[in-house]
C-alpha positions in Angstrom: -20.1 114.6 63.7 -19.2 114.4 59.8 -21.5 118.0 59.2 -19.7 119.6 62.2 -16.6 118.6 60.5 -17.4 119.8 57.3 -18.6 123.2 58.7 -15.4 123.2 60.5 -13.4 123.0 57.4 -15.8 125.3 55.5 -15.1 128.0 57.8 -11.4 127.6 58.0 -11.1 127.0 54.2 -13.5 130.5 53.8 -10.7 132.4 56.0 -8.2 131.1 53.9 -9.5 132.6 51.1 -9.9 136.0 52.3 -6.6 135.8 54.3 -4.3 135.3 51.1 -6.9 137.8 49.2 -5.7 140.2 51.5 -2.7 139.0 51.1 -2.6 139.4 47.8 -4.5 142.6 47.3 -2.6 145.5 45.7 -2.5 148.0 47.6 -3.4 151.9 47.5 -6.5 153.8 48.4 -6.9 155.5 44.7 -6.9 151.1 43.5 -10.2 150.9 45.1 -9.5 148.5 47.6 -10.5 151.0 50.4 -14.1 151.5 49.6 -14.2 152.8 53.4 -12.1 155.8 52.6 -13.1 158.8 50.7 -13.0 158.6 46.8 -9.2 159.7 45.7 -9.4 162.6 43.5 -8.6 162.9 40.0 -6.6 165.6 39.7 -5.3 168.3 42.2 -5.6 171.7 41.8 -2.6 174.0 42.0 -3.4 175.1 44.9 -3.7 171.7 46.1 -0.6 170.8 45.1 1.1 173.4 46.9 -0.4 172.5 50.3 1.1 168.9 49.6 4.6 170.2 48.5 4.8 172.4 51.6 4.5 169.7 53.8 6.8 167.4 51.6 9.2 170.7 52.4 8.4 171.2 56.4 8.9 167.6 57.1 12.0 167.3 55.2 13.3 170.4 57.1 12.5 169.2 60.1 14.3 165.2 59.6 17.2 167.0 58.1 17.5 169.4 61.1 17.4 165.9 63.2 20.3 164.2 60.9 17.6 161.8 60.5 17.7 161.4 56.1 14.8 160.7 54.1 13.9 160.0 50.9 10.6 159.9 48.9 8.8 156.7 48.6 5.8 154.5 47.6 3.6 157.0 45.1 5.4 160.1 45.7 8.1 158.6 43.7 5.6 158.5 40.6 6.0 161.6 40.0 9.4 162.6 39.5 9.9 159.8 37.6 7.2 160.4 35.1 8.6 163.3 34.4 6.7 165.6 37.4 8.4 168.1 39.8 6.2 167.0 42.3 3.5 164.6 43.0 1.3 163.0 40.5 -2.1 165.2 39.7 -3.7 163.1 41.5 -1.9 162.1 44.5 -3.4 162.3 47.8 -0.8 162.4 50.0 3.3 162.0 50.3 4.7 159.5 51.2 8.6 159.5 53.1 10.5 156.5 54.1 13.2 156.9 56.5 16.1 154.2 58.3 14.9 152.9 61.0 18.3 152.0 62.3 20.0 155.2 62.3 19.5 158.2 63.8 15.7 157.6 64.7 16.7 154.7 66.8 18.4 156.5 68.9 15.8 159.0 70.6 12.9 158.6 72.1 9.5 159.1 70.8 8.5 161.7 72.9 11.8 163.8 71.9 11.2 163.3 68.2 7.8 164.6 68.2 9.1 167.9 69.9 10.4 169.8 66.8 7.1 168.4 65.1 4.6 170.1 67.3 6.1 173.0 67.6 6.6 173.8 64.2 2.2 173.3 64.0 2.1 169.5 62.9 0.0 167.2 63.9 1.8 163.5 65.0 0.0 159.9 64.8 1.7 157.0 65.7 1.0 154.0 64.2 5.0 152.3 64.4 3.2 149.5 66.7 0.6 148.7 63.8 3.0 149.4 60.3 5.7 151.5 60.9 3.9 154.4 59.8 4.0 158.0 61.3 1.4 160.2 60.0 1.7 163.7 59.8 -0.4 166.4 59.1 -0.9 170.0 60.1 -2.3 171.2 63.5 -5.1 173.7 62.7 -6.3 172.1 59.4 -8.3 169.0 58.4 -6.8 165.8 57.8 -6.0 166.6 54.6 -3.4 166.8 53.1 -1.4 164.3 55.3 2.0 162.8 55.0 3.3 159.0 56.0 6.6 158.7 56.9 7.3 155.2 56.8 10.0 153.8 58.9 12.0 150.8 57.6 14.7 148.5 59.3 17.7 146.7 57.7 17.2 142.7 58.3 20.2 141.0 56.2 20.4 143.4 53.4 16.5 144.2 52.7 14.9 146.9 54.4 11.7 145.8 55.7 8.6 147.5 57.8 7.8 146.8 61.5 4.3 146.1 63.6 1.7 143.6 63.8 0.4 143.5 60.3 3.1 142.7 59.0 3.1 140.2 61.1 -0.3 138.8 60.2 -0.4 139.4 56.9 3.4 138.6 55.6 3.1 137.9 52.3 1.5 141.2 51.8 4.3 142.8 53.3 6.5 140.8 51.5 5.5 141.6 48.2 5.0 145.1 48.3 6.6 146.9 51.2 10.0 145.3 51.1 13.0 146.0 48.9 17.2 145.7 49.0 18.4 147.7 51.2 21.3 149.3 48.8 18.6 151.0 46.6 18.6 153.8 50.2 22.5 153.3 50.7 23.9 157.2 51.4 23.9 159.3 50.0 21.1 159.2 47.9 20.6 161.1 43.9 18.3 164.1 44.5 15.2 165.5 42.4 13.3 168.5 42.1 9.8 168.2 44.0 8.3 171.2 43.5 10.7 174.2 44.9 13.2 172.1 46.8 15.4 168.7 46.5 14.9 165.9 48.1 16.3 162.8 48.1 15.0 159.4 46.0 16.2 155.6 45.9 19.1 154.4 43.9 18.5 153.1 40.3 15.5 154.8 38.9 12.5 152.7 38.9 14.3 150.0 40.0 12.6 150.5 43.7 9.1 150.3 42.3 9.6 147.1 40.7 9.7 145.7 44.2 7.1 147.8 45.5 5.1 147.0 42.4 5.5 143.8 41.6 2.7 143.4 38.9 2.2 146.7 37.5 5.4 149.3 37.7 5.7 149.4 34.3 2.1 151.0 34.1 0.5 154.7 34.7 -2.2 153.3 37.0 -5.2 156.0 37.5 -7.7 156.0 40.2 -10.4 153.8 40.0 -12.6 156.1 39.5 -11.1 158.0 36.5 -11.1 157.9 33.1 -7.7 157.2 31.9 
């Protein structure tokens, strides 16, 4: 009885463990904490970069066309900030947040994919899992792709929806979650690549929440020599 008791306890104790390393875990493909996922790249070429700013540019097009406002988030923010008009060199993808609350809230999913389609992107909805829409085009491969991240006001911090969140809180907590009058309208604008689009309040400010342990740093992929 004692053993099955301490295997008991062993197992629960063991996930724990991997429950608050995951938890815990930085996260970002390019950190290396995705070893499923293809290697990030180290730098983009032009041409590359391009492909990524024009679908920054249709997506933005199309939100603005649906009074639904935007703003870059997460690593796309990198590179305006450090001094970029556009994403970092080696950024693998762009990342959007928009308010959940607004606008958005008030159609149906069906009727915001419309414009979507039509204008040759391809939809995925992950809102049930973590408030994520990803968007890509039509006729290509998955790459490049675009996340537009949906995020609702709870008592002044603008927070993301689904079940991980759920499960995994602290996570979410930590680095998906941040005041909600860093996105109050209207929002500064920067230059990202031919076109403006709009940022968070404050600078870095955001990234310090998004961040926590290493916004002040230029952090590389994993894979790259700094």
């Amino acid at each position: 009885m004692r053993r099955r008791g301490a295997v008991r306890n062993l197992v629960v104790l063991s996930v724990l463990v991997v429950w608050l390393k995951i938890n815990f875990q930085t996260p970002g493909r390019y950190t290396g904490h995705k070893p499923w996922g293809p290697s990030p790249r180290c730098k983009n070429s032009d041409a590359d970069i391009r492909r990524l700013v024009n679908l920054a540019y249709k997506v933005h097009l199309i939100l603005q066309s649906m009074g639904i406002d935007c703003w870059l988030m997460y690593g796309s923010i990198w590179g305006p900030l450090r001094g970029f008009e556009g994403p970092l060199p080696w950024d693998d993808d762009i990342d959007i947040g928009i308010n959940g609350d607004g606008k958005f809230n008030q159609i149906e999913f069906e009727e915001f994919k419309i414009p979507f389609t039509f204008h040759g992107l391809s939809i995925e909805n992950r809102l049930g899992q973590s408030s994520i829409i990803i968007i890509s085009e039509e006729h290509a491969d998955s790459w490049p792709s675009l996340d537009l991240f949906v995020f609702y006001d709870v008592n002044g911090v603008m927070k993301r929806s689904g079940y991980e969140p759920w499960v995994t809180p602290i996570h979410y907590h930590l680095y998906h979650s941040f005041p909600s009058k860093l996105v109050k309208q209207p929002l500064p604008k920067v230059k990202f690549g031919f076109f403006n689009i709009s940022v968070p309040r404050n600078g870095i400010e955001i990234m310090k929440h998004l961040y926590p342990f290493n916004w002040w740093k230029v952090v590389r992929p994993f894979n790259c020599k700094t």
